[in-house]
C-alpha positions as CSV (number, residue, x, y, z in Angstrom):
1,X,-21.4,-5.0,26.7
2,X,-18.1,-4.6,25.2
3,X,-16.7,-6.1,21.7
4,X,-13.6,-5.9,19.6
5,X,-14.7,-4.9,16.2
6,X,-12.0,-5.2,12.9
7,X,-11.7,-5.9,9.5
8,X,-10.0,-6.3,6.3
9,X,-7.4,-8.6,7.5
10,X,-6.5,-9.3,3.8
11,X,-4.3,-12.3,4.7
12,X,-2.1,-13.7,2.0
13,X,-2.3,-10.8,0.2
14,X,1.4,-10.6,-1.8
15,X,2.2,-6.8,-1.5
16,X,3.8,-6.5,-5.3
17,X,5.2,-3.2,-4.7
18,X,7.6,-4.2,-2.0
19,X,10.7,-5.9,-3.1
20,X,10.4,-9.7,-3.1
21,X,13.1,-10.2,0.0
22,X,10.9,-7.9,2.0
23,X,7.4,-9.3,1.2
24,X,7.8,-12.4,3.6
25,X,8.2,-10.3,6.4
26,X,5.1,-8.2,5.5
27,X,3.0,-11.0,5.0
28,X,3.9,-12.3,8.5
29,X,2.7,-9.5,10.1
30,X,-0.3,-9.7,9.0
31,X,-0.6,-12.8,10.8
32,X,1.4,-12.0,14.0
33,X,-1.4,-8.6,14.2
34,X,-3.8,-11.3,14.9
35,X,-2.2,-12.4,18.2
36,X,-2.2,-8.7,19.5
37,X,-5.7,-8.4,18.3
38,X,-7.0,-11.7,20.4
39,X,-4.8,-10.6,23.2
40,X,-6.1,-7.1,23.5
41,X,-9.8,-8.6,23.5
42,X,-9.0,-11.1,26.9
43,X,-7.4,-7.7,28.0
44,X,-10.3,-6.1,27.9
45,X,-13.0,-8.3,28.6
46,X,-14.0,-8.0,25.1
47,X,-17.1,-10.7,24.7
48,X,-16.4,-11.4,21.0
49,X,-14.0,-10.3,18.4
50,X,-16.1,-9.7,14.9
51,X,-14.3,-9.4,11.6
52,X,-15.8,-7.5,9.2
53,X,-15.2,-9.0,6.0
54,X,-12.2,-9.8,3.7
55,X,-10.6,-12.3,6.1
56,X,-8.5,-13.2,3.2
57,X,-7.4,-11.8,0.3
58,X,-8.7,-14.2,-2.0
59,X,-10.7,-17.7,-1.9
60,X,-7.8,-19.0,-3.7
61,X,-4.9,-19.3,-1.5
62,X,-2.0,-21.9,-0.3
63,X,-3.0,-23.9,2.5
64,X,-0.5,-23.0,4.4
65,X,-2.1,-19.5,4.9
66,X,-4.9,-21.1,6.6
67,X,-2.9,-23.0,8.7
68,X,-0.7,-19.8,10.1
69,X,-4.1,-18.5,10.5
70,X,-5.9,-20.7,12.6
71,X,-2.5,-20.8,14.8
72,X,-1.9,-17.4,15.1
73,X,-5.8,-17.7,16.8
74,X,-5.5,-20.6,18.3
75,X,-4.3,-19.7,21.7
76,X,-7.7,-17.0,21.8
77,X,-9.8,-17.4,24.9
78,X,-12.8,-14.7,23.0
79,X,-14.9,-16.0,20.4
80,X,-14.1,-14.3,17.2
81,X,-16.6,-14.2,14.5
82,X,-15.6,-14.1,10.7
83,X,-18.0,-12.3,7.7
84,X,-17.1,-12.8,4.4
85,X,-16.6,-10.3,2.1
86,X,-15.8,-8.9,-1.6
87,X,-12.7,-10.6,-1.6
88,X,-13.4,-13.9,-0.1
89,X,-17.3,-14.2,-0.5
90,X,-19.5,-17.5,-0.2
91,X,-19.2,-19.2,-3.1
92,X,-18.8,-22.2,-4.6
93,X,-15.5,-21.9,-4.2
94,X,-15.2,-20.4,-0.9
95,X,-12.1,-20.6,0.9
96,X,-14.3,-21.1,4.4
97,X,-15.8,-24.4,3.0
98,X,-12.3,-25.9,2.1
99,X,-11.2,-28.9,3.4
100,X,-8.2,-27.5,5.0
101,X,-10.1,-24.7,6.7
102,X,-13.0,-27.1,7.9
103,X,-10.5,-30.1,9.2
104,X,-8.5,-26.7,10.9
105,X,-11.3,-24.3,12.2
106,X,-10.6,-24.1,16.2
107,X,-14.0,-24.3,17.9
108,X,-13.8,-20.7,19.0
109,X,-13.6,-19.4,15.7
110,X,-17.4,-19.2,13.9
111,X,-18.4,-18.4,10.2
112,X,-21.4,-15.8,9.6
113,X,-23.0,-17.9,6.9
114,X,-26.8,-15.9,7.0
115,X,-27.8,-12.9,8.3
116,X,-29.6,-15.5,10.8
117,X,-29.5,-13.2,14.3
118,X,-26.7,-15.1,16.3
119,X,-27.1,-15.3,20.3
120,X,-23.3,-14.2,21.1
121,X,-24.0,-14.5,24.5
122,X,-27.6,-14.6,26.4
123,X,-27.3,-10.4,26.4
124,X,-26.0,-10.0,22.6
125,X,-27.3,-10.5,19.2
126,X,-24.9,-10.4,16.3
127,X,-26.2,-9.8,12.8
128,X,-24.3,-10.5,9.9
129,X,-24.4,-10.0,6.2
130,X,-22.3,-11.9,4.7
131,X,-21.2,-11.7,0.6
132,X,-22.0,-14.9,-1.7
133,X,-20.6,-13.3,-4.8
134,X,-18.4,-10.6,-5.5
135,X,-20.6,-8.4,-7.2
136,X,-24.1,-8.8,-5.1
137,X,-26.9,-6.6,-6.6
138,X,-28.8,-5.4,-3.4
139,X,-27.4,-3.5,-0.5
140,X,-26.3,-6.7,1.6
141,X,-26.7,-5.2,5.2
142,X,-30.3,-3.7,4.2
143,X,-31.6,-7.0,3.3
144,X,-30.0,-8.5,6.5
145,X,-32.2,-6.2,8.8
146,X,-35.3,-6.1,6.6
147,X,-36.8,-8.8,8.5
148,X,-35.5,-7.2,12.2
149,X,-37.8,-7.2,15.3
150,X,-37.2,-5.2,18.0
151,X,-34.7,-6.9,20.0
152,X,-35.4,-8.3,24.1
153,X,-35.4,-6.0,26.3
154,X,-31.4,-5.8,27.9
155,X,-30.6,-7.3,24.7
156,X,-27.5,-5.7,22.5
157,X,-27.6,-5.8,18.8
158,X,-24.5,-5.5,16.6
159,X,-25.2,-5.1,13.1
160,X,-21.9,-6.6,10.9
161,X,-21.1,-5.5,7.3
162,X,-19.0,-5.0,4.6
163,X,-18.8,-2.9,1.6
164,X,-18.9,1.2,0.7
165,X,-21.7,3.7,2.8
166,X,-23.4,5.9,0.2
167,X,-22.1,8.9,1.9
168,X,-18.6,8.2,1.1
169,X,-18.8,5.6,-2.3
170,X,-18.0,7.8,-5.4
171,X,-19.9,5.0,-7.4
172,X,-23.6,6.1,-6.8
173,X,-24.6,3.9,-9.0
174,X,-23.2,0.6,-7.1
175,X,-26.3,-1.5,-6.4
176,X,-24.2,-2.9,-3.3
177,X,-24.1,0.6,-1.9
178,X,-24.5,0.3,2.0
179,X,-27.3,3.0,2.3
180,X,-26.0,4.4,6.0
181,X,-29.0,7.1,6.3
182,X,-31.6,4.1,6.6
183,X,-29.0,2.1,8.9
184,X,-28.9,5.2,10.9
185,X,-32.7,4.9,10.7
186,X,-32.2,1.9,12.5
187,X,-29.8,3.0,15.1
188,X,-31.9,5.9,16.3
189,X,-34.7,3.6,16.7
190,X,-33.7,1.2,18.7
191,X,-33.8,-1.9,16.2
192,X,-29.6,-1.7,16.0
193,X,-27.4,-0.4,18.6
194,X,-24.3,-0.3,16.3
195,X,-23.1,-1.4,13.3
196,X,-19.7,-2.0,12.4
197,X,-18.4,-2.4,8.6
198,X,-15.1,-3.8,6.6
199,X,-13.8,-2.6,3.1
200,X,-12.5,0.7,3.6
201,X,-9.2,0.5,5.1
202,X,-8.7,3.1,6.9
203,X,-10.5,4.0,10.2
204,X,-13.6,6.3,10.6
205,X,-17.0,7.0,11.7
206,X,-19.5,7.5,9.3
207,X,-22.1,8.5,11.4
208,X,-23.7,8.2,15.1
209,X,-22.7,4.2,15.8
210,X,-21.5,3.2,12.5
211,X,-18.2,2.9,12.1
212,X,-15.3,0.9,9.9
213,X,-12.9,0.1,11.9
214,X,-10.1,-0.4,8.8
215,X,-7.2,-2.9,8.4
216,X,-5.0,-3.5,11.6
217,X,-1.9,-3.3,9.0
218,X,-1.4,-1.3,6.3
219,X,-2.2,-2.7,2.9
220,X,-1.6,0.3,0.5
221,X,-0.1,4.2,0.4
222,X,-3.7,5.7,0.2
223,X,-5.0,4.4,4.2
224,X,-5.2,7.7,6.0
225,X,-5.5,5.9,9.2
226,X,-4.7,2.4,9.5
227,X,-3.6,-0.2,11.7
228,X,-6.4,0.0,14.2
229,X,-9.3,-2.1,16.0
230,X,-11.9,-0.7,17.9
231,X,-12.9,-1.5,21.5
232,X,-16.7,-1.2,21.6
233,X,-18.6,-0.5,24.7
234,X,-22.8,-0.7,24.4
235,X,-25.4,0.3,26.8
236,X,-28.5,-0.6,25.0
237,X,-30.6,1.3,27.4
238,X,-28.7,4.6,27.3
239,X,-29.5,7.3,25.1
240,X,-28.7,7.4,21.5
241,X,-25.7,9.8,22.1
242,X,-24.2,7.9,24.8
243,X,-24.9,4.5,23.8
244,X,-21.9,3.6,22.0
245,X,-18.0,4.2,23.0
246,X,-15.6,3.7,20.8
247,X,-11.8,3.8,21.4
248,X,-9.6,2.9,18.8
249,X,-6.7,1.1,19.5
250,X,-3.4,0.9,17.3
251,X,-1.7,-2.9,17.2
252,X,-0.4,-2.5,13.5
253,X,3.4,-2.6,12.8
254,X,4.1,-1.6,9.6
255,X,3.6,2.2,8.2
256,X,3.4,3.7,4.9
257,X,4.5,7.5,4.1
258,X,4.9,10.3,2.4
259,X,7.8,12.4,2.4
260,X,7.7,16.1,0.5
261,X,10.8,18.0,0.2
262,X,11.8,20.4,-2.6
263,X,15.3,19.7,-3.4
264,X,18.2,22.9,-5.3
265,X,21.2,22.2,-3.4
266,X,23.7,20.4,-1.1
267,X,21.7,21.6,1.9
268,X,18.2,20.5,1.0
269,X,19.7,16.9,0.4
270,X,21.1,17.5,4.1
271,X,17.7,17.9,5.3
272,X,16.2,15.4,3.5
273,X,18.9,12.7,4.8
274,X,17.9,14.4,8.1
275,X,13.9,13.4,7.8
276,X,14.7,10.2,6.5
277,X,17.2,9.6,8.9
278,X,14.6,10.2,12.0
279,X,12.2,7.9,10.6
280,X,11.6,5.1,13.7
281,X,11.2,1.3,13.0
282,X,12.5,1.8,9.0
283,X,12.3,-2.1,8.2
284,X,8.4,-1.6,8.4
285,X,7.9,1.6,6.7
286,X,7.4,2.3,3.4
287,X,8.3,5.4,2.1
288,X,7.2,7.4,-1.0
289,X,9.3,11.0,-2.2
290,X,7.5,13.5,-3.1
291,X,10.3,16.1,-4.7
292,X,9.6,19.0,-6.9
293,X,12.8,20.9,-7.8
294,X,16.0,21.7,-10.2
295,X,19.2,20.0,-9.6
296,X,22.3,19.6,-11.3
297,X,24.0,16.1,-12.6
298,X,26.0,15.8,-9.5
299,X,23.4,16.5,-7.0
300,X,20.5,14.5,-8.6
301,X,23.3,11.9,-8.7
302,X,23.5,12.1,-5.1
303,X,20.4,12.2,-4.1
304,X,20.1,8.1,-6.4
305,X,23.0,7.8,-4.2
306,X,21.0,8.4,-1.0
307,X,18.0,6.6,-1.9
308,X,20.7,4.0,-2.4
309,X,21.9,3.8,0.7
310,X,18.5,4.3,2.3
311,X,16.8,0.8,0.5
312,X,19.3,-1.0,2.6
313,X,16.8,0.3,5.8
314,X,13.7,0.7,4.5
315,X,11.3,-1.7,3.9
316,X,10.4,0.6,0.6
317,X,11.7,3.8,-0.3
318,X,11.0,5.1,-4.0
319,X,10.2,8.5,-5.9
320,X,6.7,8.5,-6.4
321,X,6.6,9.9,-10.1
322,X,3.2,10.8,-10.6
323,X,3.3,13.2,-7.6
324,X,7.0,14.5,-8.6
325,X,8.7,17.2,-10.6
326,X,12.1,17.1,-10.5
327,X,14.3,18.7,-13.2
328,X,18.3,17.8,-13.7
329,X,20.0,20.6,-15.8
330,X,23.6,19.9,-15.9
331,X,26.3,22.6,-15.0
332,X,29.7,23.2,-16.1
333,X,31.7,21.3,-13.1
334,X,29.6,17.8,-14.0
335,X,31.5,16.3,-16.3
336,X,34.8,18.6,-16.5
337,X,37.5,16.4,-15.1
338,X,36.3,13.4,-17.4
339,X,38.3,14.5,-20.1
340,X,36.1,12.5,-22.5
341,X,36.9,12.1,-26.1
342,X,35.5,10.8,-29.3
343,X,32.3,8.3,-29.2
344,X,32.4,9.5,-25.4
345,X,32.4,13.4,-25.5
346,X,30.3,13.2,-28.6
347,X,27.2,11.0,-26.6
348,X,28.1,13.6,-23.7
349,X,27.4,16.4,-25.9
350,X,24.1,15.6,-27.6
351,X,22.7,14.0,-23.9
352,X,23.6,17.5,-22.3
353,X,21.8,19.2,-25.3
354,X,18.7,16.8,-24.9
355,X,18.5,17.1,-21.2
356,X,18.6,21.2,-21.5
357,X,15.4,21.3,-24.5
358,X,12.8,19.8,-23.2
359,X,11.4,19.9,-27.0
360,X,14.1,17.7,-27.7
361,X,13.5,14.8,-30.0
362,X,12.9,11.4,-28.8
363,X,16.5,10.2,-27.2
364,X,16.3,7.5,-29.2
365,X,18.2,8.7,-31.8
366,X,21.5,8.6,-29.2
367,X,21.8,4.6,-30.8
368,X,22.5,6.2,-33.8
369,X,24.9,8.8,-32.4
370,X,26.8,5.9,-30.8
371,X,26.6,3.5,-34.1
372,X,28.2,6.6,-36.4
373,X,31.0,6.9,-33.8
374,X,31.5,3.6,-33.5
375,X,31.7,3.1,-36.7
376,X,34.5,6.2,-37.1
377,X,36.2,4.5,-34.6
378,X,36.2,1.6,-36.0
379,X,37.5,3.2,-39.5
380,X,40.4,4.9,-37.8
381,X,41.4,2.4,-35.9
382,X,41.8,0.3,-39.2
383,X,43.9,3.2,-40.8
384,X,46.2,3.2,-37.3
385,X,44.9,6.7,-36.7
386,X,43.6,6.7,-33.2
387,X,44.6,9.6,-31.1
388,X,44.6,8.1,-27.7
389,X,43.9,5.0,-26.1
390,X,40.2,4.1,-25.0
391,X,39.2,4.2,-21.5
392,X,37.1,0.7,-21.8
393,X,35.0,1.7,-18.2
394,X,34.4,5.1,-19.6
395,X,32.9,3.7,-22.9
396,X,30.7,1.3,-20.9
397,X,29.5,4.0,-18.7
398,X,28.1,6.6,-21.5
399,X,26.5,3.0,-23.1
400,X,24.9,2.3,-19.9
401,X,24.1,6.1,-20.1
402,X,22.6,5.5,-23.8
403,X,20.4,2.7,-23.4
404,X,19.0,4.3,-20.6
405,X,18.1,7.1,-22.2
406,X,16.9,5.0,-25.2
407,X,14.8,3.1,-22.6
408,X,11.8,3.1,-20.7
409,X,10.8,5.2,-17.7
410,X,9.6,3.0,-14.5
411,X,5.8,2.8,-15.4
412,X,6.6,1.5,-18.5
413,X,6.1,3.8,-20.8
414,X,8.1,6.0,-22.8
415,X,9.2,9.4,-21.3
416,X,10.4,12.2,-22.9
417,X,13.4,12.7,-24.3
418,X,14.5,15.6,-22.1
419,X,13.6,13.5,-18.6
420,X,15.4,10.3,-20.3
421,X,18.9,12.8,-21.1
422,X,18.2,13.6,-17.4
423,X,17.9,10.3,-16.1
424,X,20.6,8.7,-18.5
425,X,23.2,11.9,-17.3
426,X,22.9,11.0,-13.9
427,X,23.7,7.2,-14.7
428,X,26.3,8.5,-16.4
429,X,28.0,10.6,-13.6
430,X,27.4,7.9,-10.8
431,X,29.3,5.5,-13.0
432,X,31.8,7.0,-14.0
433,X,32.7,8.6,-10.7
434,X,31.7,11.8,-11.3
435,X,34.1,15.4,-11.2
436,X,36.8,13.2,-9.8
C-alpha cells in the first residue's frame, strides 16, 4: 500500500519578514505546492494523500484563502485527508466548520473529526487525532490508539498526528508531548504500521516508522530540511525493518539561507558578490549574512551598497544581527577629499571619535553637537562673518548621518554608541559620495 504523507501547510500564513511587495508571491506558493503535491500522488499511485495537521495557519482567515485552496485541489483524482492541528484545531470557531469551507469542500477532500478508524480503502485503516483546542492536556495520538484492536489481517494501519515526540520537545513538561517510545511500542507490535506526524517543519525520522514529513515550503530560517512530502510504501505482513519505505520527495520552491563570510577588504567583498551571485532561483530565496569582521567607512559602505543592489533579486537578503560582528573603523582616505568645514567637519570629528571608543558615550549627544554649531552658525552668519559658502547636500548628509546615530538599531532597541557612529559614518559616506 502506498500513501503520500505531508504536513504543515500553514496556508495564509503572512510571512512578516519578507517585504510587503514580495509576500503575495510567497503566499501563492504555498498554494500552487499543493498542485505538485496531488499531482505527484496520481503519479505514484498514491491511495490517499494525509495532511498532518496545521492546514491553515489560523481558524481566522479571508475567505478567499479557502477558496484558492479548494481550487488549487480541486483537479485531484487521490483522496486527501485533512487533521487539524495547533494552529487550526476543532473549535468552536474552527475554520473547517465555516460556511465557506462546507459550501466549498470538493467531495474528495475529507476532515479527520475523531480518532474514529477510517476505512481508506477495503485494505487501509487511517487513524487520526485530531486537535479541539490549542492547548490539549493529554498526549492526543496516545488517547487515539488507546482503544486499538489488532487490525484484519492484510489490513494497513496509518497512525496520523500532530504535535512535538518527547525525544525531540525541549518542553518535558508539555502535557501534549507525543510520547514516541510507546508509539513505537505500537509499531513493533503489530497494532500500527506507521505513523506519520505534523508540527515540526522540517523533515525527519524519529524512529523505526514514525516520521514528520515537514512543510512542503519553507515557513521560517530555522527548517533544516524543508519542502518535502513523503511517498510511503507499507507491507503489513513484512517484517518490522522492512515494513515501511520512505522516500522523500522535494516539490517546494522557495529556500531560505545562510550565508557566512568574514569580510577585511576589497577582495572578500569580491567573493562574497561571487556566492551571492551563484545563488539559483534568487526571487525565492531568502538570504540571511552572517559576517564577522573589520572594515573601513568605504568598504562597509560598499558592502550596504551591494546588499543594495542585491534586494532588487532576492526575495530577502538582510544581515542577521544577532549572529554578526562586524566592526567599521574609519581610515584616513574616508573622508579626505570632502573638504568639510564648520557644523560639518565638527559632527565628522566627534562621529569618528565615537566609532573608534567603543566606551564611547551614548551618540546621542551628536544633537547637541549639531545644535551648538548650528547655533554658531547662525551667530556668524548674523555678524556677516561666514568663511565660505555652505554646501546644502553636504549639511543634509552629516544630519541624515546624526539622526542615525541618534537612532535606533533594527530590533528596536538602542545600540551602542560606538556601533551607531559606525552605522551613521557609513550613511554618511554613501551620501555624500564618498573619497570623490
Amino acid at each position: 500500500m502506498r500513501f503520500l504523507a505531508t504536513a504543515d501547510w500553514q496556508l495564509g500564513m503572512t510571512a512578516g519578514f519578507l517585504q510587503p511587495e514580495t509576500r503575495p508571491r510567497f503566499a501563492q506558493a504555498r498554494f500552487d505546492v499543493l498542485q505538485r503535491i496531488t499531482r505527484l500522488a496520481a503519479e505514484r499511485k498514491a491511495q490517499f494523500v494525509v495532511v498532518c495537521g496545521d492546514v491553515f495557519e489560523t481558524n481566522q482567515l479571508d475567505r478567499s484563502v479557502i477558496a484558492r485552496t479548494f481550487e488549487a485541489l480541486r483537479d485531484s483524482t487521490v483522496p486527501i485527508y485533512l487533521l487539524p492541528g495547533n494552529h487550526d484545531p476543532l473549535d468552536s470557531a474552527s475554520i473547517y466548520d465555516a460556511e465557506e469551507f462546507t459550501a466549498r469542500r470538493p467531495e474528495h477532500v475529507h476532515v479527520i473529526r475523531d480518532s474514529a478508524p477510517v476505512a481508506v480503502a477495503a485494505d487501509v485503516e487511517l487513524v487520526g487525532a485530531p486537535w479541539f483546542s490549542k492547548r490539549p492536556d493529554a498526549d492526543l495520538v496516545a488517547a487515539a490508539c488507546a482503544d486499538l484492536v489488532p487490525p484484519a489481517s492484510g489490513v494497513t494501519r496509518v497512525v496520523a498526528g500532530h504535535g512535538a515526540v518527547a525525544t525531540l520537545n525541549p518542553d518535558a513538561t508539555d502535557p501534549a508531548t507525543i510520547d514516541d517510545g510507546a508509539l513505537g511500542a505500537l509499531i513493533a507490535a503489530g497494532m500500527v504500521h506507521v505513523a506519520v506526524l505534523g508540527d515540526r517543519h522540517a523533515t525527519a525520522e524519529v524512529a523505526t516508522g514514525i516520521w514528520y514529513p515537514g512543510t512542503p515550503e519553507v515557513t521560517a530560517r530555522r527548517e533544516v530540511d524543508p519542502g518535502n512530502v513523503l511517498v510511503v510504501d507499507v507491507d503489513p505482513d513484512a517484517d518490522l525493518s522492512e515494513r515501511v519505505q520512505v522516500e522523500r520527495v522535494h516539490v517546494g520552491a522557495w529556500r531560505f539561507e545562510t550565508v557566512a563570510e568574514t569580510l577585511q577588504d576589497a577582495d572578500d567583498l569580491a567573493r562574497l558578490r561571487g556566492r551571492l551571485e551563484r545563488i539559483p532561483d534568487k526571487a525565492r530565496t531568502g538570504v540571511w549574512l552572517m559576517l564577522q569582521g573589520t572594515l573601513s567607512t568605504s568598504s562597509r559602505a560598499r558592502l550596504d551598497a551591494l546588499i543594495d543592489e542585491f534586494c532588487d533579486l532576492f526575495a530577502l537578503i538582510k544581515i542577521w544581527e544577532s549572529h554578526s560582528d562586524l566592526v567599521v573603523r574609519p581610515d584616513d582616505g574616508d573622508f579626505s577629499d570632502l573638504h568639510l568645514t564648520g557644523f560639518a567637519s565638527e559632527a565628522l570629528t566627534e562621529l569618528i571619535g565615537r566609532a573608534e571608543d567603543p566606551s564611547a558615550a551614548d551618540a546621542r549627544t551628536s544633537v547637541a553637537v549639531e545644535r551648538d554649531v548650528e547655533r554658531e552658525n547662525d551667530s556668524e552668519a548674523a555678524n556677516g562673518n561666514v568663511a565660505e559658502e555652505s554646501d546644502p547636500e553636504f549639511d543634509q548628509a552629516v544630519r541624515a548621518a546624526l539622526d542615525a546615530a541618534d537612532g535606533e538599531n533594527a530590533g528596536g532597541e538602542q545600540a551602542s554608541g560606538a556601533r551607531t557612529a559606525q552605522d551613521a559614518l557609513s550613511l554618511l559616506y554613501r551620501l555624500t559620495g564618498g573619497a570623490r
